[in-house]
Biopython code that builds the backbone (N, CA, C, O; Angstrom):
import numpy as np
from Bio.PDB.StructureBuilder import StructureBuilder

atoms = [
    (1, "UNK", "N", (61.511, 137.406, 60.884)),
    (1, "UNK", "CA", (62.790, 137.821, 60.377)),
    (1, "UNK", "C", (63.349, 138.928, 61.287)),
    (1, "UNK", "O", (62.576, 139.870, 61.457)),
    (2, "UNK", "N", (64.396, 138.990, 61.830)),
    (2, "UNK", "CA", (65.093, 139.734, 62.231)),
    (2, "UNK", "C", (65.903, 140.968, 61.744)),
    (2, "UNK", "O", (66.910, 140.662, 61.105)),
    (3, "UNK", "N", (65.706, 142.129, 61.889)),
    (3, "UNK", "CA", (66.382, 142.991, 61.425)),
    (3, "UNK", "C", (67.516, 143.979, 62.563)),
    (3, "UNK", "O", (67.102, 144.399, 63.643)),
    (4, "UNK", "N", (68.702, 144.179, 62.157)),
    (4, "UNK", "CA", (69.828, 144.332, 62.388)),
    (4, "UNK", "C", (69.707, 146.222, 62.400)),
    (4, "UNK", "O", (68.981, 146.658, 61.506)),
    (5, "UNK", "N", (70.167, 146.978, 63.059)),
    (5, "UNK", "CA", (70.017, 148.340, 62.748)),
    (5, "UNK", "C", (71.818, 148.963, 63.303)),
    (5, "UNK", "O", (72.266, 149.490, 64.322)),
    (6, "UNK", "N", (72.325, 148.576, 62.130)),
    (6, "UNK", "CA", (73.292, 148.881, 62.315)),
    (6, "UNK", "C", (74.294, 150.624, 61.993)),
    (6, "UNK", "O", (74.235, 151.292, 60.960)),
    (7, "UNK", "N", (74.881, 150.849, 62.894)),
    (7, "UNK", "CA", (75.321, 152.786, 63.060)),
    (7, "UNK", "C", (76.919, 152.656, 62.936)),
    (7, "UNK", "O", (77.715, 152.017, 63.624)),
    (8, "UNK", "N", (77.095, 153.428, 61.895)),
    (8, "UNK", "CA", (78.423, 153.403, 61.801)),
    (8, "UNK", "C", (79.110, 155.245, 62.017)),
    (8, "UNK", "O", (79.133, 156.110, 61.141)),
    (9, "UNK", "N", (79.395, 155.316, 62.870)),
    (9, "UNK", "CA", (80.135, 156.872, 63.621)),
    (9, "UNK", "C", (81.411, 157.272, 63.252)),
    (9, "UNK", "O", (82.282, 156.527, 63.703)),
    (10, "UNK", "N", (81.869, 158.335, 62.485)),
    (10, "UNK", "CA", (83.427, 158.587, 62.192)),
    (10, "UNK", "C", (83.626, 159.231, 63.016)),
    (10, "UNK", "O", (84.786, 159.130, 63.413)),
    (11, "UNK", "N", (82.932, 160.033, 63.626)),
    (11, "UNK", "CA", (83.485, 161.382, 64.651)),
    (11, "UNK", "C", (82.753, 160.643, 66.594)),
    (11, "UNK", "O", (81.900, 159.757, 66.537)),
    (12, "UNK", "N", (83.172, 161.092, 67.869)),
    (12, "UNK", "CA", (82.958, 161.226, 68.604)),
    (12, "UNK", "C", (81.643, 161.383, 69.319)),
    (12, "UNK", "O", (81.443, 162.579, 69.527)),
    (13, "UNK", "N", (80.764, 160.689, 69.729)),
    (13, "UNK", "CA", (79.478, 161.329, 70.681)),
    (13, "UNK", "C", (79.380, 163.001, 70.689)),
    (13, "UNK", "O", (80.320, 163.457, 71.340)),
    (14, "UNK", "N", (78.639, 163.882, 70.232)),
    (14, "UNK", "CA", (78.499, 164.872, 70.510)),
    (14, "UNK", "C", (79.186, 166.435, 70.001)),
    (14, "UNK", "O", (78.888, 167.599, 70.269)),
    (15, "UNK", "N", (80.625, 165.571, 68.829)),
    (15, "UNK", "CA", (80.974, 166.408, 67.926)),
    (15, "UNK", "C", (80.053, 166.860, 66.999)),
    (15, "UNK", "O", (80.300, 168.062, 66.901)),
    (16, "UNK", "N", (79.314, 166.642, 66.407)),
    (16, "UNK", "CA", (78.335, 166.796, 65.439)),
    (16, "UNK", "C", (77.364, 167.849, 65.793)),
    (16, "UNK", "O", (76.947, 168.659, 64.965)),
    (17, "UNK", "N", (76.886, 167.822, 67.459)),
    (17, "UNK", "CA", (76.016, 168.439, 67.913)),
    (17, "UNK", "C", (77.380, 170.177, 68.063)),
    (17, "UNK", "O", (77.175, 171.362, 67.802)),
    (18, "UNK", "N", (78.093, 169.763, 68.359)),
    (18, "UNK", "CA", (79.224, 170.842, 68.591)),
    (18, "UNK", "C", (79.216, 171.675, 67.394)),
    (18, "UNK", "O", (78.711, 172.798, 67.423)),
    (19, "UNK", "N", (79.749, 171.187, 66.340)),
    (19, "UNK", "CA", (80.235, 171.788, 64.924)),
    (19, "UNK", "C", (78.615, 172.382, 64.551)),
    (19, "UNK", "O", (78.681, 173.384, 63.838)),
    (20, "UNK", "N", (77.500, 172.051, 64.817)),
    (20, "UNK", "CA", (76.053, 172.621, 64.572)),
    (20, "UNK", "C", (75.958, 173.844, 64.837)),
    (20, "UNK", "O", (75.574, 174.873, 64.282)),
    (21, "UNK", "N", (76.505, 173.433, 66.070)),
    (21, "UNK", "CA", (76.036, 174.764, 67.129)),
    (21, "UNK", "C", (77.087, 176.315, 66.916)),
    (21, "UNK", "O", (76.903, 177.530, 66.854)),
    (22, "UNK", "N", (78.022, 175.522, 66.872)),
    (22, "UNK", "CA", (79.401, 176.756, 66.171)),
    (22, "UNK", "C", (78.984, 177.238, 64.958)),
    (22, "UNK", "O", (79.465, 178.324, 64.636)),
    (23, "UNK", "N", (78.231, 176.728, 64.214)),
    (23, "UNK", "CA", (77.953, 176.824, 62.381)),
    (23, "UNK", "C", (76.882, 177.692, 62.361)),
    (23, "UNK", "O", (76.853, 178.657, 61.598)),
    (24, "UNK", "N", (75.559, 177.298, 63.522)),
    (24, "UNK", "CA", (74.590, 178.117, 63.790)),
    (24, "UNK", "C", (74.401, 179.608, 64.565)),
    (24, "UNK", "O", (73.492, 180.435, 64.481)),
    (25, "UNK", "N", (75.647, 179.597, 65.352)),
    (25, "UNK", "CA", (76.206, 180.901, 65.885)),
    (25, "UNK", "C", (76.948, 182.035, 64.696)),
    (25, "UNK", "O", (76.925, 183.232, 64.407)),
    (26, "UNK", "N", (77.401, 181.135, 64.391)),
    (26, "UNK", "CA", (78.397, 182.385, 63.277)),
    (26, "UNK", "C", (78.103, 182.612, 62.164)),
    (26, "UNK", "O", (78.606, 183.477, 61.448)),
    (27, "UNK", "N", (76.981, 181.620, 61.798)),
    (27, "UNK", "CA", (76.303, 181.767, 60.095)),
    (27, "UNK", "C", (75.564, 181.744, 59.573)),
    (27, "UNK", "O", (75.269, 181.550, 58.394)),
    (28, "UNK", "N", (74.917, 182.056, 60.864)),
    (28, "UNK", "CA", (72.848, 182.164, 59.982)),
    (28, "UNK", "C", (72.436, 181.686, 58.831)),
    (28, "UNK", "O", (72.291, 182.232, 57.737)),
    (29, "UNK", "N", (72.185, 180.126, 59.349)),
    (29, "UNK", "CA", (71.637, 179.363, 57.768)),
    (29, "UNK", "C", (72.806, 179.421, 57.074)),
    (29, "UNK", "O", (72.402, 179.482, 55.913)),
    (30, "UNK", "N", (73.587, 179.435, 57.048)),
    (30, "UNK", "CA", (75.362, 178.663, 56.754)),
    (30, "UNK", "C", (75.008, 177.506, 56.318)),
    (30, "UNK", "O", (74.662, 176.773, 57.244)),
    (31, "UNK", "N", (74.923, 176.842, 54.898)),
    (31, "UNK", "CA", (75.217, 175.465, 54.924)),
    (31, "UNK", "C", (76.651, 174.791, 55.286)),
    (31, "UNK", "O", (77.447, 174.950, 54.360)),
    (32, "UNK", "N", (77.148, 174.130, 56.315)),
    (32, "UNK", "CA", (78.428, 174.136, 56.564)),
    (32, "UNK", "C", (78.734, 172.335, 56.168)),
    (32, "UNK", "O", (79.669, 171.730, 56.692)),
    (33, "UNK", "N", (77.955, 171.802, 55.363)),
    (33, "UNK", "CA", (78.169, 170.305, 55.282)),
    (33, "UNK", "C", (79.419, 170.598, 54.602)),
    (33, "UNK", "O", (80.303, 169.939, 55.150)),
    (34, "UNK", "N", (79.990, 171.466, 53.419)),
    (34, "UNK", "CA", (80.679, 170.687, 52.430)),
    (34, "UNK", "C", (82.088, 171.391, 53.677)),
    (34, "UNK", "O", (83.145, 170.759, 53.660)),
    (35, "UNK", "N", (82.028, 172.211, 54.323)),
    (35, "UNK", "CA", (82.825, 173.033, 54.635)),
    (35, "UNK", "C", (83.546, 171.702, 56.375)),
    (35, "UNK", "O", (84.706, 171.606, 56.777)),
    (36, "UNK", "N", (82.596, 171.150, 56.784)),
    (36, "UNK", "CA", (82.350, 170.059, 57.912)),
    (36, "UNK", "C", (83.289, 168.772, 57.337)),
    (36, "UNK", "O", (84.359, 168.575, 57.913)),
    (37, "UNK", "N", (83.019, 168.156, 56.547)),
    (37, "UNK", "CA", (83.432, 167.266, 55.540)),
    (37, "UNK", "C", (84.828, 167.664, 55.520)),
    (37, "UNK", "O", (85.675, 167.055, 56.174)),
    (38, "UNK", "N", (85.099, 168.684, 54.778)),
    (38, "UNK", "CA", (86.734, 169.313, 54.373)),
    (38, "UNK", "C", (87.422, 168.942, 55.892)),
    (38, "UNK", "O", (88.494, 168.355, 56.031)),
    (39, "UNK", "N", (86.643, 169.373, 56.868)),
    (39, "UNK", "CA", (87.636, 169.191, 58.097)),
    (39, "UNK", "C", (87.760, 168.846, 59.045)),
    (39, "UNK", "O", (88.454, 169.216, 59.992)),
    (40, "UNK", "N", (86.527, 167.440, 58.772)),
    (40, "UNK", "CA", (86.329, 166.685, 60.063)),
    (40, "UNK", "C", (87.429, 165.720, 60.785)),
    (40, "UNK", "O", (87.522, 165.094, 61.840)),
    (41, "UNK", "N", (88.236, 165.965, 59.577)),
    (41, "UNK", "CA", (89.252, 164.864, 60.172)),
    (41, "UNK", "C", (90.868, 165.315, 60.967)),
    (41, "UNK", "O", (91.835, 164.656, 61.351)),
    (42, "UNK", "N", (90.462, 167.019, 60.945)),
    (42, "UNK", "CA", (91.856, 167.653, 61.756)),
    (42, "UNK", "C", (90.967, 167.611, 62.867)),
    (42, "UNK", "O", (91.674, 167.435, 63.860)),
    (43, "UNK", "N", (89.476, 167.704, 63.275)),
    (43, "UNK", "CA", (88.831, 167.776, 64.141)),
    (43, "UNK", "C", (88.830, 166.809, 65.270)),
    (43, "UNK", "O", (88.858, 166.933, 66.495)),
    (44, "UNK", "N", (88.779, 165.563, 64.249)),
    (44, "UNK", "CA", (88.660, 164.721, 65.010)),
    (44, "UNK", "C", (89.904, 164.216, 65.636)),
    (44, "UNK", "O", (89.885, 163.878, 66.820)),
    (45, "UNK", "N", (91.186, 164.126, 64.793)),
    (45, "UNK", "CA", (92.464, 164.121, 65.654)),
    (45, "UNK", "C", (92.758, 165.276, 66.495)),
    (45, "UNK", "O", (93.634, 164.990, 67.311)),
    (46, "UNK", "N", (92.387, 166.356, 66.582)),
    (46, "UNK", "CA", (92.071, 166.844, 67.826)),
    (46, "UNK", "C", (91.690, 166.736, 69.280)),
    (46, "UNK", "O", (92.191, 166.854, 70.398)),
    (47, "UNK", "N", (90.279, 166.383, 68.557)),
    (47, "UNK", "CA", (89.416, 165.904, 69.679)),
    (47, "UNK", "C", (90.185, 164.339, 70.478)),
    (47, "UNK", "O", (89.812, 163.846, 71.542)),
    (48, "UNK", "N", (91.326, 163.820, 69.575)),
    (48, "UNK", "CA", (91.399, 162.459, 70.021)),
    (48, "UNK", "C", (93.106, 162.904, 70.913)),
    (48, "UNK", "O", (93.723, 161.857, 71.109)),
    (49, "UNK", "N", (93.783, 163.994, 71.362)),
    (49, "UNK", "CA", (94.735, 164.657, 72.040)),
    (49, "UNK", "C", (94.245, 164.661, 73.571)),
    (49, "UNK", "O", (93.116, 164.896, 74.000)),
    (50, "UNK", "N", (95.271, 164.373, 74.185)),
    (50, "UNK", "CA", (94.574, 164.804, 75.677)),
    (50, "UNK", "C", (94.567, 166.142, 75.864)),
    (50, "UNK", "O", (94.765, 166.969, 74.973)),
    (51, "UNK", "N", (94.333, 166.385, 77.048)),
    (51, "UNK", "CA", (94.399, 168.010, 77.379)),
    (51, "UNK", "C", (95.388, 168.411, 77.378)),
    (51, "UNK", "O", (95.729, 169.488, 76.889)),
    (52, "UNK", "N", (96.351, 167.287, 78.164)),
    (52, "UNK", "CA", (98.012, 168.317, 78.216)),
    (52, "UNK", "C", (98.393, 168.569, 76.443)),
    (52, "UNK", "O", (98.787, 169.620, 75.936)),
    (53, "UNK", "N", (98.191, 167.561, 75.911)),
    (53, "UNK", "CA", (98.795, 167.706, 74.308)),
    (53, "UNK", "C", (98.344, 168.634, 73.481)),
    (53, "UNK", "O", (98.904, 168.884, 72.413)),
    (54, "UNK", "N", (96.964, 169.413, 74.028)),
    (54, "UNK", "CA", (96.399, 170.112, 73.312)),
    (54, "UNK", "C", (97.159, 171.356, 74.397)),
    (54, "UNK", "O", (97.843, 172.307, 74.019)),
    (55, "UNK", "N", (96.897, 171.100, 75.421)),
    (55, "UNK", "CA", (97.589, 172.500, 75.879)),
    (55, "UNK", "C", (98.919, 173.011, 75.630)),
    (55, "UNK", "O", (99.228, 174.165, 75.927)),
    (56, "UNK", "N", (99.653, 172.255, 75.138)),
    (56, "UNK", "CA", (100.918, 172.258, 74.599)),
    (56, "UNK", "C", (101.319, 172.931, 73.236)),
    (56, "UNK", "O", (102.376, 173.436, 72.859)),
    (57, "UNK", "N", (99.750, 172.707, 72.460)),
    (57, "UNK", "CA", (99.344, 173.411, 71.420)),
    (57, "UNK", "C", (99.143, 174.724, 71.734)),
    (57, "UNK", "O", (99.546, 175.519, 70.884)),
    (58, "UNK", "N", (98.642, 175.171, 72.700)),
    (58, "UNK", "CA", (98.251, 176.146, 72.827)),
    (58, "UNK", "C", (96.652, 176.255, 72.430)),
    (58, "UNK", "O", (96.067, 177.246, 71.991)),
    (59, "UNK", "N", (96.228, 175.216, 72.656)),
    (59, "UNK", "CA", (94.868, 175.117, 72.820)),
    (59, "UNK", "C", (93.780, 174.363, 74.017)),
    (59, "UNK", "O", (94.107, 173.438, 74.760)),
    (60, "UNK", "N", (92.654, 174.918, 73.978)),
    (60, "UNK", "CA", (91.866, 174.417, 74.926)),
    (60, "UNK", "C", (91.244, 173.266, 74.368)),
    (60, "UNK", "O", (91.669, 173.207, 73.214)),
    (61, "UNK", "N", (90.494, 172.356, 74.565)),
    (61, "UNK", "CA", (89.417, 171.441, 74.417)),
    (61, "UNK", "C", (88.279, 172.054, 73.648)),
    (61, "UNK", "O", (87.700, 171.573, 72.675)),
    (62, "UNK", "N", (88.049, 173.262, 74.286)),
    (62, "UNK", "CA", (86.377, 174.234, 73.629)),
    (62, "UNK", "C", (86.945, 175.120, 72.538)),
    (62, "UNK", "O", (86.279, 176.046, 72.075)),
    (63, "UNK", "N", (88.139, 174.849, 72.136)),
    (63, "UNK", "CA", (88.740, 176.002, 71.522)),
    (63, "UNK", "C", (89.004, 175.370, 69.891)),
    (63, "UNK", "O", (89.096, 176.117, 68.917)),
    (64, "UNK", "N", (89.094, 174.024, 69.816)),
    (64, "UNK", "CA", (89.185, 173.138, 68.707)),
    (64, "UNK", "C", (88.333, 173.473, 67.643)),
    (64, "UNK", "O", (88.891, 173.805, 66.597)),
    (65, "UNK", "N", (87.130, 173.461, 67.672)),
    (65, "UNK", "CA", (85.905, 173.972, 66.217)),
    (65, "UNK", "C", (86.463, 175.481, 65.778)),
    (65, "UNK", "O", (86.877, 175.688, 64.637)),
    (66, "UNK", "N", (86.433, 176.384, 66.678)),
    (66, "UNK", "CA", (86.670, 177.581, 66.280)),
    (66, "UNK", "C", (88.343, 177.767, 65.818)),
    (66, "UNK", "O", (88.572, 178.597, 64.939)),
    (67, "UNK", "N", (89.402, 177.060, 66.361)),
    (67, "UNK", "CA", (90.663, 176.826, 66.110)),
    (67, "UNK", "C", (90.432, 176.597, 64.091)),
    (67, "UNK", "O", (90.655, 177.386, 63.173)),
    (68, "UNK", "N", (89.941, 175.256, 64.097)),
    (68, "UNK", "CA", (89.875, 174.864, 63.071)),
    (68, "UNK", "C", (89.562, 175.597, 61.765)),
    (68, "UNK", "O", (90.339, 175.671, 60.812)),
    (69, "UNK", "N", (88.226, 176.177, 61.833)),
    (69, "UNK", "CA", (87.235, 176.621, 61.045)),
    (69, "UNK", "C", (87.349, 178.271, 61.191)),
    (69, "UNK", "O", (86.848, 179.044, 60.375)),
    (70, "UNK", "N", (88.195, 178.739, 62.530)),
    (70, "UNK", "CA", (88.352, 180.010, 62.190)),
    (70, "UNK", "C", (88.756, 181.491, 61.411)),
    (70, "UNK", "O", (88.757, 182.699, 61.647)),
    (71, "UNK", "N", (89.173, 180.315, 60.072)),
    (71, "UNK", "CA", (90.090, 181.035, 59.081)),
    (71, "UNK", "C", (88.280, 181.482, 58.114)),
    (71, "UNK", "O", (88.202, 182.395, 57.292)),
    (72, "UNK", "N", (87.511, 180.907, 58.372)),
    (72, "UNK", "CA", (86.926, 181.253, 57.392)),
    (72, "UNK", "C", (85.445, 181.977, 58.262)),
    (72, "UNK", "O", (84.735, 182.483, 57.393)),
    (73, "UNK", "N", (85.006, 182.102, 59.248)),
    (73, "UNK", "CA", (84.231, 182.470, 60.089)),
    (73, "UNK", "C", (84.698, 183.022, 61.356)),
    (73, "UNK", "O", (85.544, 182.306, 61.891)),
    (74, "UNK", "N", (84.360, 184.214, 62.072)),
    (74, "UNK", "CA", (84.542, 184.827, 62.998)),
    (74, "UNK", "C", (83.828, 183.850, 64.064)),
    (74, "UNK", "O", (82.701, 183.379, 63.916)),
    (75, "UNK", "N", (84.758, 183.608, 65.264)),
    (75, "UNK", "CA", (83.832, 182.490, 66.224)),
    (75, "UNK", "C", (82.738, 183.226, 66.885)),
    (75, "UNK", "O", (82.801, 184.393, 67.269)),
    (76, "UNK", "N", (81.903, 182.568, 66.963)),
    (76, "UNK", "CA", (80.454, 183.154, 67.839)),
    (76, "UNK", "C", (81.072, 183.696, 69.349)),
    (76, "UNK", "O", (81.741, 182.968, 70.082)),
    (77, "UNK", "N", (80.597, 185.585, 69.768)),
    (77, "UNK", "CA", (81.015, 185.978, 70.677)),
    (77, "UNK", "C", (80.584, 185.346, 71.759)),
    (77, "UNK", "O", (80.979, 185.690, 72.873)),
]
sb = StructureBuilder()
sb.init_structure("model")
sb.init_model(0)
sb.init_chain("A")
sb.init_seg("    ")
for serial, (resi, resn, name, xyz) in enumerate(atoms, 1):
    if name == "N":
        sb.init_residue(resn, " ", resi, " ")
    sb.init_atom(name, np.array(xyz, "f"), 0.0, 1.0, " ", f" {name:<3s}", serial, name[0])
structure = sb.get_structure()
């Protein structure tokens, strides 16, 4: 019998590892799932802007997690 191992991805290669690492800088043992959830999806239309469109924003590419989430956490210095 054959088995199928199928992966279904809402966010980008390597966002996940991103939003960890921002969550683990600024919040020592922060559970940030419910807080991740609330705003994965301004994140991810973010992440899906080119550079000029984001620069137009007035934002960078590396600047998006902390953009987002910065109302409620100081970004990691």
């Amino acid at each position: 019998m054959t088995q199928t191992n199928v992966q279904i991805r809402i966010m980008p290669d390597g966002l996940g590892q991103k939003l960890d690492l921002f969550f683990a800088a600024a919040g020592q043992g922060f559970n940030s799932y419910a807080l991740r959830r609330a705003r994965l999806s301004e994140v991810v239309a973010l992440e899906a802007q080119s550079d000029g469109e984001l620069a137009r924003m007035g934002l960078r590419r590396e600047d998006i997690i902390p953009h987002v989430f910065g109302d409620l956490l100081s970004p990691p210095a």
